[in-house]
Phi, psi and omega in degrees: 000132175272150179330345190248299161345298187292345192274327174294306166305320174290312178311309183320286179347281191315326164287316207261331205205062165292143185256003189246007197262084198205127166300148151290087173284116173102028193280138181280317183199159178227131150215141166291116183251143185222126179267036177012285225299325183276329177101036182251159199183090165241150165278120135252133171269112167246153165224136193250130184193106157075045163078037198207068174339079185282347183187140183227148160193175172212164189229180173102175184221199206127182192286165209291317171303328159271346170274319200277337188308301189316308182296304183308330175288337180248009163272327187277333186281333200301132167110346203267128155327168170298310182317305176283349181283272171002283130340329164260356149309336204246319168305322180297307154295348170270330173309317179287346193264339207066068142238330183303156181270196187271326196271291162302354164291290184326341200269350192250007155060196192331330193293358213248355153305343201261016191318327212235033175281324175313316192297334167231106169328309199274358180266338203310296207305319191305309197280314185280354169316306189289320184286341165286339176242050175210308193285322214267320155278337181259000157259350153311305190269031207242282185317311176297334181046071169235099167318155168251008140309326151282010156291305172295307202282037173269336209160104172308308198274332188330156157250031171057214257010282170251058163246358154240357161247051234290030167251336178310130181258109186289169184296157154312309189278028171301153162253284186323227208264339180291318202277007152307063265307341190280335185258340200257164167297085160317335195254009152081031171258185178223000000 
């Protein structure tokens, strides 16, 4: 099979048969990455406990190339520090830039199907949403210096917004520190 063939199949896969397109129960942080120009609009869920991405998933939709990026990134972070999720985020962006070497492009595994997505401008955005909103969250929660054990014990159900933000205005269906009538959106955004 040739390589590009193969590469057409994995991505395919990951749209059609996501293993990670799921709620997170018990998710540490949520946040919504959104792409205007393709009209992708995913929720990523992480759940973080003690520097160590134990579990990812995402809901939402959008074009095949932004659901399979997302399914691929989080079969590549679970189990990985924050610090190394990072890190193959930043591999990754550089695999999209033509700047990565060989040896990091190798370090993102399947995700390493989207190489020749550099190549079409208009797609870049759609492959890099989920790993830009995985990198947006974990260095939010880095910068804010909200552990994540007090993040978890706020509210499992929380949509995390305001467990690294305390200006944030959360979704209506927030369970958390959010469901405070001063926090949520009447008009149901976040």
């Amino acid at each position: 099979m040739e390589l590009k063939a193969l590469y057409r199949e994995i991505v395919n896969e990951h749209n059609l048969h996501p293993s990670h397109k799921k709620k997170l129960a018990g998710a540490t942080m949520t946040l919504e990455g959104v792409n205007p120009s393709c009209g992708d609009d995913i929720e990523l869920q992480l759940l973080i406990k003690d520097g160590v991405i134990e579990d990812a998933a995402f809901n939402g939709s959008g074009c095949a190339i932004s659901q399979a990026s997302c399914d691929m990134m989080c079969d590549r972070i679970i189990g990985e520090k924050e610090e190394d999720a990072l890190a193959l985020a930043q591999n990754f962006m550089g695999m999209i830039k033509g700047t990565a070497t060989d040896e990091q492009i190798e370090t993102l595994d399947e995700s390493a199907a989207l190489k020749d997505i550099s190549h079409m401008p208009a797609r870049v955005k759609c492959a890099v949403l989920g790993w830009r909103t995985m990198s947006e969250m974990v260095e939010k929660l880095n910068a804010e210096g909200v552990d994540t054990a007090s993040a978890t014990a706020q509210n499992s159900d929380a949509c995390g917004i305001c467990a690294t933000n305390s200006a944030a205005v959360c979704k209506p269906d927030c369970q958390g520190c959010c469901s405070e009538p001063s926090k949520k959106d009447p008009e149901g955004k976040a």
